[in-house]
C-alpha positions in Angstrom: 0.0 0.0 0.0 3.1 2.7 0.7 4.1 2.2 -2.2 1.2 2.9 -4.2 0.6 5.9 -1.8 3.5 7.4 -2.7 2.9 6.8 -6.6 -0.7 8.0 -6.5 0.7 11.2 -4.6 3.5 11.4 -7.4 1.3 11.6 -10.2 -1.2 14.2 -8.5 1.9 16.5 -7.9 2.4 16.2 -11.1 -1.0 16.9 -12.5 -1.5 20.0 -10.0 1.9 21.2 -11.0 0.6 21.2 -14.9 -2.4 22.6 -14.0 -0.7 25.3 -11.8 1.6 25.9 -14.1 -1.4 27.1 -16.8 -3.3 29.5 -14.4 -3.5 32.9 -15.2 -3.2 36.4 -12.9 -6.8 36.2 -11.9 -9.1 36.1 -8.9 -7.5 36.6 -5.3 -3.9 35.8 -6.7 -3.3 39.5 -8.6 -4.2 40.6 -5.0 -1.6 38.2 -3.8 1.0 39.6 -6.3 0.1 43.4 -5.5 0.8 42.2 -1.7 3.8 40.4 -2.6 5.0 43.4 -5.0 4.0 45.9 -1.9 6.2 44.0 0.9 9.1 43.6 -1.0 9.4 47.7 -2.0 9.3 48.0 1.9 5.7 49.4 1.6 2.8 48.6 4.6 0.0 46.1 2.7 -2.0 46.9 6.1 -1.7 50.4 5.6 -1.4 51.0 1.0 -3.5 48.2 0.2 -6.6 48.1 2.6 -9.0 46.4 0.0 -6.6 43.2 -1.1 -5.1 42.1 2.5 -7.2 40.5 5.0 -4.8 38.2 5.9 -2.0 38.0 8.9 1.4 39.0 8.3 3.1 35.4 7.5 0.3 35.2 4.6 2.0 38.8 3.6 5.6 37.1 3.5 5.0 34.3 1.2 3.5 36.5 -1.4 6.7 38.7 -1.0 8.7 35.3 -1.5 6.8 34.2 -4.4 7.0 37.1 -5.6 10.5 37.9 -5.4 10.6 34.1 -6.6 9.5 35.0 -10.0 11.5 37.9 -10.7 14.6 35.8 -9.8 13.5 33.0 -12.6 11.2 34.4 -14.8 8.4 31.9 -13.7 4.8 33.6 -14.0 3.6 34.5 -10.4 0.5 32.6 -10.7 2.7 29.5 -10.8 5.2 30.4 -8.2 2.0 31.0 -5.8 0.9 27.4 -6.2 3.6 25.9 -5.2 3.3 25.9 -1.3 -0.2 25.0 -1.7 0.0 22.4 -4.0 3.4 21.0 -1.9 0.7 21.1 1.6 -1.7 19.2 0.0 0.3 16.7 -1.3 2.3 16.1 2.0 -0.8 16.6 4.4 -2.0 13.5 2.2 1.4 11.3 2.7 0.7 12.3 6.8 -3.3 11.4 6.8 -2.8 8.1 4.8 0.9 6.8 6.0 1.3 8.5 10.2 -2.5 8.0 11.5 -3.2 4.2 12.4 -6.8 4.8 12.3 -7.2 5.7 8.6 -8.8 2.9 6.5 -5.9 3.4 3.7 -8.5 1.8 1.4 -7.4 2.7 -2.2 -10.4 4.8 -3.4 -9.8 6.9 -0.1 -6.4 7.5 -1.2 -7.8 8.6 -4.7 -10.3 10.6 -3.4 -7.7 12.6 -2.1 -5.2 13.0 -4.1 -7.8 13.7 -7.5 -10.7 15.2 -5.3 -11.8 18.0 -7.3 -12.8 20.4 -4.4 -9.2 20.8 -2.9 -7.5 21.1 -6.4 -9.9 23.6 -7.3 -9.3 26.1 -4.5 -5.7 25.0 -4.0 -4.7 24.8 -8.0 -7.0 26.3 -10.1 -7.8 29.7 -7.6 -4.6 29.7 -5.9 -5.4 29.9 -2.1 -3.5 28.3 1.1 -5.9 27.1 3.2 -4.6 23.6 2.9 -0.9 25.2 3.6 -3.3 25.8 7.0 -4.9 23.0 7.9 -1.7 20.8 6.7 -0.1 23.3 9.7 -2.8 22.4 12.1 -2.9 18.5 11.6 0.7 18.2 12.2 0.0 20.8 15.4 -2.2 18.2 16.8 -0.2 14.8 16.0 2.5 16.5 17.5 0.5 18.1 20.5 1.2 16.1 23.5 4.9 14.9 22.7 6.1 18.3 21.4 4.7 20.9 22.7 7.7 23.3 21.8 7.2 22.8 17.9 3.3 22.1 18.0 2.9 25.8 19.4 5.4 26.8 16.4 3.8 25.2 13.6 0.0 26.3 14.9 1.7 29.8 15.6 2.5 29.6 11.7 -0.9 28.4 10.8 -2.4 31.4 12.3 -0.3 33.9 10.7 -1.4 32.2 7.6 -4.9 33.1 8.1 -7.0 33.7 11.3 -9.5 30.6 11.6 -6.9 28.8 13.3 -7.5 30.7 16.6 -11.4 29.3 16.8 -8.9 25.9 17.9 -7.1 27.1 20.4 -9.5 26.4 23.3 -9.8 23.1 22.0 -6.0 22.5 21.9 -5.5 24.4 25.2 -7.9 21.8 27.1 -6.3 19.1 25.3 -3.3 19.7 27.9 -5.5 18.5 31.1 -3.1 18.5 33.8 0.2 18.6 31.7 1.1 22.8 33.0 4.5 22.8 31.7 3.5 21.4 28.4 0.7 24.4 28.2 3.5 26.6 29.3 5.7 25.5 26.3 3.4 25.8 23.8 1.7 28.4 24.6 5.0 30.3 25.0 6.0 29.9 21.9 2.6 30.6 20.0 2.6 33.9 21.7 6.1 35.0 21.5 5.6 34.1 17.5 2.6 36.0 17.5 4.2 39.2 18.5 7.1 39.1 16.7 5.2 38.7 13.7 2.3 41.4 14.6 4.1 44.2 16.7 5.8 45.5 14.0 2.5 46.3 11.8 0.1 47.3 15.0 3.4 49.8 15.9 3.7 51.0 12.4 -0.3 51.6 11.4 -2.6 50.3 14.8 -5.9 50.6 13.4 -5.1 49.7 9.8 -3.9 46.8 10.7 -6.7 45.5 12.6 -9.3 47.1 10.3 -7.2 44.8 7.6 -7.5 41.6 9.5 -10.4 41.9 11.8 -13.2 43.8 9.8 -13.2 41.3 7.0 -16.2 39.8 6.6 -15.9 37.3 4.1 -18.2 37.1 1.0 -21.6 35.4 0.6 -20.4 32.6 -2.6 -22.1 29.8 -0.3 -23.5 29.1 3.4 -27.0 30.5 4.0 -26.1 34.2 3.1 -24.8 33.1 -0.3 -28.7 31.5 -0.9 -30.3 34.3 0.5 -28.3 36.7 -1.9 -29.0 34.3 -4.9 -32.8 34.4 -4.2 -32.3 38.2 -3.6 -30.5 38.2 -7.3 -33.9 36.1 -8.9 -36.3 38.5 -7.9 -34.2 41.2 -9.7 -31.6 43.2 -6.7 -28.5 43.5 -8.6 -25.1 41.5 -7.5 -23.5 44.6 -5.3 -27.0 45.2 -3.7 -27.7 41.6 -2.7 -23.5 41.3 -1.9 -24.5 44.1 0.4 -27.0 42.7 2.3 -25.4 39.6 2.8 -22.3 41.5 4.9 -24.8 42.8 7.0 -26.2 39.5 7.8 -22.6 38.7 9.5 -23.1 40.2 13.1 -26.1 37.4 13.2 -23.7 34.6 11.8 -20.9 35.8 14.6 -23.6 35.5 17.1 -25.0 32.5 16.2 -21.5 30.8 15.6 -20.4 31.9 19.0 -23.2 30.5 20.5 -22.6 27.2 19.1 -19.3 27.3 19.9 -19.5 27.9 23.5 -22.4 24.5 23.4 -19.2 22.6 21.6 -17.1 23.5 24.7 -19.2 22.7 27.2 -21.1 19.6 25.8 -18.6 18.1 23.0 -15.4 18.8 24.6 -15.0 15.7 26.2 -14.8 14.0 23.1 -10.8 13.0 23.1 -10.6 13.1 19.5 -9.1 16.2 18.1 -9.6 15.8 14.6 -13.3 15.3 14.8 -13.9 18.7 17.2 -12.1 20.7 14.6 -14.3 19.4 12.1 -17.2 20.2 14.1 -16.3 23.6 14.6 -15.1 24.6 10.7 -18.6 22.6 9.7 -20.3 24.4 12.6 -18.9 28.1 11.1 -19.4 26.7 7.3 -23.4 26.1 8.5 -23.8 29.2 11.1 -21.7 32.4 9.3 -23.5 33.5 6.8 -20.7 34.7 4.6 -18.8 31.8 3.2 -16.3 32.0 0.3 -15.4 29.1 -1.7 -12.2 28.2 -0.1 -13.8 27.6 3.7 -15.7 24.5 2.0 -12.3 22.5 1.5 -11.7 23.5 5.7 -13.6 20.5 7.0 -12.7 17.9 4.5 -9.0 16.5 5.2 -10.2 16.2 9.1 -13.0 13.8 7.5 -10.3 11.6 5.6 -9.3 10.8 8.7 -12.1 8.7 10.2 -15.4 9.8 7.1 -16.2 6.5 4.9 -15.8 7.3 1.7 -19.1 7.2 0.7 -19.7 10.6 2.8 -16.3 11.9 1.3 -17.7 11.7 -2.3 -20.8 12.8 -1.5 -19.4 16.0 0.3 -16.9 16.3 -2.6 -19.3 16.3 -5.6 -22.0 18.7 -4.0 -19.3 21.3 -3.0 -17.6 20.7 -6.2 -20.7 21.3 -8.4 -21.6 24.0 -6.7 -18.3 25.7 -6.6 -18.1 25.2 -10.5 -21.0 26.3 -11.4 -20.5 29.5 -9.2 -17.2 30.7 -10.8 -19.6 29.7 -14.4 -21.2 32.2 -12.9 -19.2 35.0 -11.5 -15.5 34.4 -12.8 -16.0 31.7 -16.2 -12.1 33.2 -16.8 -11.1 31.1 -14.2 -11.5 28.1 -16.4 -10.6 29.7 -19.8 -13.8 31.0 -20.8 -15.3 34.4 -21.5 -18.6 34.3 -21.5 -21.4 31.1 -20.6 -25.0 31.3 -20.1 -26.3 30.4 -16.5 -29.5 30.0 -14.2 -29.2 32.0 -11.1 -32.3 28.5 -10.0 -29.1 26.3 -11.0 -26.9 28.4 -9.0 -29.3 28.3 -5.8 -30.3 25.0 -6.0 -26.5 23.7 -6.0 -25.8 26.2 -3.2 -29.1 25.1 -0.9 -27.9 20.8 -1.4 -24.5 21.7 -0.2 -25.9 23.5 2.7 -28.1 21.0 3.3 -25.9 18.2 3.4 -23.1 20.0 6.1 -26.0 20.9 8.2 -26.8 16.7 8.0 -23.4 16.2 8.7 -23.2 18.1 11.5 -26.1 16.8 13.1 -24.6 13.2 13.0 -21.4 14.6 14.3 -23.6 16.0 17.2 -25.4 12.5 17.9 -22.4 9.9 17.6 -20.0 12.9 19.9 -22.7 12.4 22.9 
């Protein structure tokens, strides 16, 4: 079985790598160039580029790598971008299927993984690093209770990557138990990373920088707000009005997912399992927030490769999948080569509303098998 792991994850490093390789300077990774562009003429992202930089500052030094990357070898950006992404998800894969005892390294598992559609089509195709983050936070948990010092580095990293991260922390704090000078270590060193990645911007521009970060809001593609702006959209409000709406609907989503979060503490906390409580709580925010873009769907679904039959893995896989597709048909059709193709907005909705549908099933199963 290792050995076809490691050719099956060989020939998807490949095929991402062509595929990477062919994108173009579109969608969030022109943002990702003017960032990377911005850092490395010693200019403030935070403070010259408020509308392309939501992210933390570590997010800001890869594009500044890649960046400078490209210059050095005349590689287009776009493909230089990919490459950390692409590299996570093919490692994060080796680690799921070859380091966790409990994985049923079935062949179509392994597949499913390595071809599934979903993660190559944020990862690949758009160009963003949330698998670079949850590859960070999968080793922070294997890696939790023997090595503290390097588990609070690497989740330090994911969360200057991009923020989610931090709705684990009281998970992986409690994890300790009685363990204080473990807790110390880690949380030492998450801390001190923290700072000496973030003092520099909050001394340079204060409220920039948080605005940057903290006000982001997300946007509507999918979860509940992204059907309630399609609907809107039908019954004639145009895109920006019904976008509109949607961020407002975020203050209820923040509620409601803090809520929820605060019943997963008290009620599913004792469940020992780390990977399934941080699928609870991404599936929880992908159901609750109303304001999901694309990328937050492929969140939840390396955690599930680790205990989800596949059955439930293709099933997620295809619905997000069709739905993501037929958004950017939608909204960006440059994205896969094309200028211009006619779409139903009822298409559009209904593909959003199974997705929801079937995370908000999921999550009520993880509720009843957790008690």
């Amino acid at each position: 079985m290792r050995s076809s792991l490691i050719f099956i994850a060989f020939a998807s490093l490949i095929i991402n790598l062509f595929l990477g390789f062919k994108t173009q300077l579109i969608s969030d990774t022109s943002n990702f160039y003017r960032v990377g562009k911005s850092v490395v003429n010693f200019e403030n992202p935070y403070k010259n580029l408020k509308d392309a930089y939501p992210y933390p500052p570590l997010s800001m030094f890869i594009s500044a790598l890649n960046y400078k990357i490209s210059q050095v070898t005349g590689l287009a950006f776009p493909f230089i971008n990919r490459l950390i992404p692409i590299l996570s998800f093919i490692l994060l894969g080796i680690v799921i299927f070859s380091k966790d005892s409990r994985v049923s390294n079935s062949k179509q598992k392994i597949i499913l993984y390595f071809f599934n559609p979903l993660i190559i089509l944020v990862t690949t195709v758009i160009g963003q690093n949330d698998i670079l983050v949850i590859f960070l936070i999968v080793l922070t948990i294997l890696l939790l209770s023997k090595k503290p010092v390097v588990s609070g580095l690497l989740f330090a990293f994911a969360s200057l990557v991009k923020i989610y991260p931090l709705f684990l922390l009281p998970m992986l704090l409690k994890a300790f138990k009685n363990k204080k000078n473990n807790l110390f270590r880690f949380l030492s060193v998450f801390i001190s990373i923290n700072l000496l990645f973030w003092l520099p911007f909050l001394f340079a521009s204060f409220k920039d920088t948080l605005l940057s970060v903290f006000a982001y809001k997300g946007f509507a593609d999918f979860g509940w707000g992204g059907i309630i702006r399609t609907f809107l959209m039908i019954f004639g409000k145009d895109f920006i009005s019904a976008h509109l709406f949607s961020l407002k609907l975020s203050k209820v989503g923040i509620f409601l997912f803090v809520a929820f979060f605060f019943f997963i503490l008290r009620r599913l906390i004792r469940q020992k399992d780390l990977f399934k409580l941080c699928s609870i709580i991404f599936i929880s925010f992908l159901i609750l927030y109303p304001n999901i873009s694309v990328q937050y769907l492929v969140w939840v679904l390396p955690f599930y490769f680790l205990y989800k039959p596949v059955k439930v893995l293709f099933k997620y896989t295809i619905f997000a999948s069709l739905a993501v597709v037929y958004f950017f048909l939608f909204s960006n059709p440059s994205l896969f080569g094309i200028e211009k193709v006619s779409t139903n907005l009822l298409i559009l909705l209904v593909l959003q509303t199974i997705t929801y549908l079937y995370t908000v099933k999921l999550l009520y199963e993880e509720i009843i098998h957790a008690r």
